[in-house]
C-alpha positions, 0 to 999 in steps of 0.5 A: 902736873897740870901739863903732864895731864894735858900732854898725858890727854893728847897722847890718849886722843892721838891713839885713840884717833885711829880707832875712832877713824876706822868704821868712816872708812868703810866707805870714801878714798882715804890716804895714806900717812906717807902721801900725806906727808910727801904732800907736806914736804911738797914731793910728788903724790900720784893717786887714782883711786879705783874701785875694787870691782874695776879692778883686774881680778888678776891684781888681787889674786896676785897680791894676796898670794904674794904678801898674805896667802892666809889673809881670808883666814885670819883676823888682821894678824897672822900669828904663826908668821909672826912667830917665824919671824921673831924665831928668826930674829932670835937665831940671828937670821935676817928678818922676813916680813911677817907683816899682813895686808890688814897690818900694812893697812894700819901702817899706812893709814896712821902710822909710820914706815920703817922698823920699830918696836913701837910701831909694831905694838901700836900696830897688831891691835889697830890691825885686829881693830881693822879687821873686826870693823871692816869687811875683808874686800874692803881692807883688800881695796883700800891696800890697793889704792894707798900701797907704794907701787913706783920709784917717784910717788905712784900709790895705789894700782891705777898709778903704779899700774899706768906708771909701769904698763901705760893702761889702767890696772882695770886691764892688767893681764895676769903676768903684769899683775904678779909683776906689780905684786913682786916689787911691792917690797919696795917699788924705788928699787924693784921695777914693774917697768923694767923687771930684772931677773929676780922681780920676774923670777918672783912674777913667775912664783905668784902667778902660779899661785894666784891660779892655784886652786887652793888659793882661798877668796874672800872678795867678789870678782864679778866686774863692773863692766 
């Protein structure tokens, strides 16, 4: 008994960990789980943290349009679109992604990739969490710094942005923008660099909506310089 209450305590301190974390970030340059881990096993990381205000406007715009257009509205979790996707999983159709920018923070920052029931429950609360501790530019700032955006270990805007155009991403144009945005599904097998049809059919897409009006903003975009 004494062991099953000793290992029951390290599970509690392992998911309380993360919401504990949580209000120190509100400030720092914080990695992922998955750079951490590729660090571990010696594969290559390539991160350059940049500040949210040297930021092309045009990369957020892009990237709120493509993967969460109601991100200002809700608070970490959008239910509507989860409840698509399970409608969905129940009609036997292949599974969108339903998941927010606040829900892929979470992800990133403490938990795992890939598809689990687990991880998603442990995942729609810490993302609520997330939401209530931090502000909405912050959350946008940290998924832009820690997001996979290239086939070999490029995480964040600057990297993937350098990777695939040669300039930092505080000088990305509106069209490099969606391209990034595009391929943020999965970067090993879309490419910013060398876009196909489809990645810049999609390139297309989000730029007309990164410039509709409609499009709601809650992030600054006076620039530093």
């Amino acid at each position: 008994m004494r062991i099953v209450r000793i290992l029951g305590l390290v599970l509690l301190v392992v998911l309380l960990l993360p919401y504990l974390a949580t209000p120190f970030y509100r400030s720092g340059h914080p990695v992922s789980a998955l750079m951490a881990w590729r660090w571990l096993k010696g594969a290559p990381v390539s991160r350059q943290w940049i500040d949210f205000s040297a930021i092309s406007p045009s990369l957020p715009r892009s990237v709120v349009s493509s993967e969460d257009a109601k991100f200002c509205s809700h608070h970490g979790v959008d239910w509507d679109a989860l409840r698509d996707v399970m409608d969905d999983a129940e009609d036997g159709e292949v599974a969108r992604g339903g998941s927010t920018i606040t829900q892929q923070v979470a992800k990133n920052l403490f938990l795992w990739p890939g598809r689990s029931v687990v991880r998603k429950a442990l995942e729609l609360p810490l993302a609520m969490w997330i939401d209530l501790m931090l502000p909405k530019q912050r959350v946008l700032e940290i998924y832009l710094n820690i997001a996979e955006l290239g086939p070999s270990g490029q995480f964040g805007a600057e990297a993937g942005s350098m990777y695939a155009f040669g300039h930092s991403a505080a000088t990305l144009s509106p069209r490099e923008a969606a391209l990034l945005a595009a391929i943020l599904p999965n970067p090993v097998r879309r490419s910013a660099r060398n876009p196909g049809p489809g990645v810049r059919r999609l390139a297309g897409t989000y730029m007309a909506r990164a410039n509709a009006a409609a499009l709601q903003r809650c992030w600054s975009e006076n620039r530093a310089f």
